[in-house]
N, C-alpha and C positions, 0 to 999 in steps of 0.2 A: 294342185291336187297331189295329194303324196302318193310316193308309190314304194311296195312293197313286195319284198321277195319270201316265199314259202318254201323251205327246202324240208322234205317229210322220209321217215322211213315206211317205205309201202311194202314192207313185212309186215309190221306192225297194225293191224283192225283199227283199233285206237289214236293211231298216228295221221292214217287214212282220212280216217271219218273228221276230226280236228280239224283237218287242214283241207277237207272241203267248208266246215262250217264255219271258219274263219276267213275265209277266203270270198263267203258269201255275206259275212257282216261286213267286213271290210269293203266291198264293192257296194252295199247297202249304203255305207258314209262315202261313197264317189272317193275310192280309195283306186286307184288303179293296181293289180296282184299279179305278181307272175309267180309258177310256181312248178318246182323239179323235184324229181327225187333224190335221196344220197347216193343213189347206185353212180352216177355220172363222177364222183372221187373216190370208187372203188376202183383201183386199177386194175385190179387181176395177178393173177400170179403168171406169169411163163410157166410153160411145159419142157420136159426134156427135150421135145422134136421141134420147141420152137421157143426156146431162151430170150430171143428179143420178145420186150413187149412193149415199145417207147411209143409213152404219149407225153408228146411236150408240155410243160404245167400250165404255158397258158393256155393250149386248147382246151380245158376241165371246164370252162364258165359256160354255166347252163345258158340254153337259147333263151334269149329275152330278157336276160339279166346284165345289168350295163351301169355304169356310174351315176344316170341316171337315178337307178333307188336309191330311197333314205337310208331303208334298214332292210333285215331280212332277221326270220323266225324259224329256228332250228325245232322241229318237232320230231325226238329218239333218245336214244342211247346216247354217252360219250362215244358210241361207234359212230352213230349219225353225224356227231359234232364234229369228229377229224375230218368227215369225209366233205363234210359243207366246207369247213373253213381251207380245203383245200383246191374246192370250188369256187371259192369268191375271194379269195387272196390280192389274184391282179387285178378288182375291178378296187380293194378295200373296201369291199362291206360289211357294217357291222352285224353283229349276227345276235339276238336274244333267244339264248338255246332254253328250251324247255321239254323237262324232263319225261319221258315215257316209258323210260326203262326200268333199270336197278339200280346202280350205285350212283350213278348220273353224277360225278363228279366234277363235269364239268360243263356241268348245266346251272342257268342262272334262278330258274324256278320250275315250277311243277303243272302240268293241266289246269288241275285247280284254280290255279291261280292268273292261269293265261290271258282273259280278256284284260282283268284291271291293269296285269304287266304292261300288256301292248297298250294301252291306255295311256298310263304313263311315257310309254317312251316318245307317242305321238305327242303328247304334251313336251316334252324336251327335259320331266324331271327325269333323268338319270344319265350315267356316264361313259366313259369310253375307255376300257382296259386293253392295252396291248400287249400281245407276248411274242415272244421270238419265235421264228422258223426256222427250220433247216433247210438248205437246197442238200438234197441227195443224187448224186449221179453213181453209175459204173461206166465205166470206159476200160471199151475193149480197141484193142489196136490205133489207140487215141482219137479212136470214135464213141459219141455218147450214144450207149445202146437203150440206156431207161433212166428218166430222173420222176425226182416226185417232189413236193415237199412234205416234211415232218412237223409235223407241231408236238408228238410224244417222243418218241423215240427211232431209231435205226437196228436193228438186231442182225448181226451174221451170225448162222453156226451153220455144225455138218447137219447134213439130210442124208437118207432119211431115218437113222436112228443117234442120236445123238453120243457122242464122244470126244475125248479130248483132241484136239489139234491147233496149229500155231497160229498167230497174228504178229504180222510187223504193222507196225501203226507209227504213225509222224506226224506231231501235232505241231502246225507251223515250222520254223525255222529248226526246231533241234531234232537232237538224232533219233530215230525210229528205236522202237524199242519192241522186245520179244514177248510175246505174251500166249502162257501155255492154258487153256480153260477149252468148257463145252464151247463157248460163244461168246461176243462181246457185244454191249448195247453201247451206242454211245446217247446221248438225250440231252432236250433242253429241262431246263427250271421246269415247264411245265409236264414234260416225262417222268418226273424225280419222285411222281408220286405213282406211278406206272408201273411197268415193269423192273425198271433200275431199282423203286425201289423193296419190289420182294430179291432180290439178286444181292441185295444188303447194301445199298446205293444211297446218301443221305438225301434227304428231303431241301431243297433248295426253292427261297420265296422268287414268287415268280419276277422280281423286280432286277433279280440280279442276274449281270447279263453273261454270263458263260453257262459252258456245254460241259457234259462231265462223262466219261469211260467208265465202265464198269463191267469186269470180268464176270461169264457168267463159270460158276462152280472151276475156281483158278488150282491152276495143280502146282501152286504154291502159297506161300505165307506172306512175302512179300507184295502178290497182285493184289493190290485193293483198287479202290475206286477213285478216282483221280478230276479236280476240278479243275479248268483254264480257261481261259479267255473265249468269247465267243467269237473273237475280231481273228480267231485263227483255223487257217485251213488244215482240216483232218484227213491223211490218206490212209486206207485200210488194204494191206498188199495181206492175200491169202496165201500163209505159205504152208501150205498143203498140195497133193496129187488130187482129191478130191474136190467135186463139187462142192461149193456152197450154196445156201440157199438166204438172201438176205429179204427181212421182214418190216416194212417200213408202219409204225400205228397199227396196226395190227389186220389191218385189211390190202395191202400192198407186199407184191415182194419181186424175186427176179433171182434168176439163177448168178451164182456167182462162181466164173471158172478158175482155173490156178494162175494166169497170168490175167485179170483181169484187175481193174485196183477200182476202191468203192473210194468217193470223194466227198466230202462234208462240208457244207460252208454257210455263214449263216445268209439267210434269205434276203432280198430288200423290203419281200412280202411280210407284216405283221398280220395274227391273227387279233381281230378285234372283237371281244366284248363287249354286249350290253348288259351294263350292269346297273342296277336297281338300288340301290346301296353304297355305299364309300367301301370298296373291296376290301375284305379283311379276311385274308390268309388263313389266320390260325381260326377261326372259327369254320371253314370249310373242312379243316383239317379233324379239330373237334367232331363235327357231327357227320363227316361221311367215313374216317380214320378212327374215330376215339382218340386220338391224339391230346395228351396234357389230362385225360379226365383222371379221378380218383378211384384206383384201384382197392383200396382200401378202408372198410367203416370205419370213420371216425365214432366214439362212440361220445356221448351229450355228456356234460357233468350233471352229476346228480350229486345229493344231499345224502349221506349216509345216515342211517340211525343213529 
């Protein structure tokens, strides 16, 4: 009997109603269905009057969700999407995200198109894409007071109006270095099309395995964007008087104090894809980025009088 996990955004009318009506064909074919919402890898931000907000990454796996399933069905936004695959991480389940949103970047198809997808995957034609994760912690008084993991990105800056101040940052073995800007992101391959990269951060295919730094608005010429090995540990010492506030995917965050340091490391957790298709990068990049298209009419030859 296959079994199947449903992870839905219950904002969303649309998302709702899907993921009751697929949840009822699916039991119709003696499909066994459990099914959560994405709120459960929303972690929440801390407040001033209570900074800690530590949930350990494996407590996130929805009840009833277990290695047991085959697959499970992302039905949202790319917000949905971080917030599942940070949900079913430790159990590795693959996820066929479908899209309900807007840009859905990194969604593998549409409503539309959802029964024949799930279709297919129950038949076994399509495949399995992995991407890197990040373990993110902060440690205060070298206690871990909040980790997550990231599949986008990690952002520190000041709160709550943004301004310039410093970062000592140490990426593995060599020396920390100074870094004057509003914020810094750091990010995997699959963040690079995120945040890092409006920040002016390159696009990196998700196949290659390092993390990249990227200043946000640096108060200098020489801060750019910086690529290295993903096999190394990142520490982020605030060296400022003031609070920071650190933003994990865009739905996670956690106050960040002057002596506390934020640590980066890559996960043993992959996020996995169900993909429909032989992955192809640059065509995702094409139709959700414009990426490579022709900005320019070519104009036809023609025959002159």
């Amino acid at each position: 009997m296959p079994k199947v996990g449903i992870i839905y955004n219950d904002c969303k009318p649309a998302a709702c109603r899907i993921s009751i009506e697929l949840k009822e064909k699916l039991e119709a074919q003696n499909s066994e269905v459990r099914t959560a919402t994405g709120m459960g890898g929303i972690l929440g931000h801390s407040k001033p009057e209570s900074p800690v907000c530590h949930t350990p990454v494996d407590g996130l796996v929805p009840p009833g969700f277990d290695r047991d399933l085959d697959f499970g069905v992302v039905l949202g936004g790319d917000g949905t999407v971080l917030s599942a695959f940070r949900q079913v991480a430790p159990i590795e389940l693959p996820l066929l995200t479908v899209n309900t949103g807007h840009m859905g970047f990194l969604t593998e198809t549409y409503i539309s198109q959802l029964y024949p997808a799930v279709e297919m995957v129950m038949r076994g034609k399509c495949q399995i894409e992995e991407r890197t994760t990040i373990a993110v912690r902060v440690i205060r008084d070298e206690t871990t007071i909040w980790e997550a993991l990231c599949l986008n990105e990690m952002v520190l800056h000041r709160e709550p109006l943004t301004s310039m101040c410093h970062f000592e940052v140490a990426v593995g073995r060599h020396a920390p270095v100074d870094i004057a800007a509003d914020g810094i992101i750091i990010s995997t391959p699959t963040g690079s099309t995120a945040y890092a990269l409006s920040a002016g951060g390159p696009v990196i295919t998700p196949d290659v395995r390092v993390m990249q730094l990227v200043p946000i608005c640096p108060h200098s010429l020489a801060s750019r964007a910086l690529i290295f090995s993903d096999t190394e540990t990142v520490q982020v010492f605030p060296a400022t008087r003031e609070r920071m506030m650190m933003v994990v995917d865009g739905n996670a965050g956690c106050y960040v104090l002057p002596d506390d340091r934020v640590v980066l490391q890559k996960s043993p957790y992959n996020a996995r894809f169900i993909r429909l298709r032989a992955p192809e990068f640059f065509r995702v990049l094409r139709e959700k980025l414009g990426w490579g298209l022709p900005h320019i009419a070519k104009p036809t030859s023609v025959e002159l009088p």
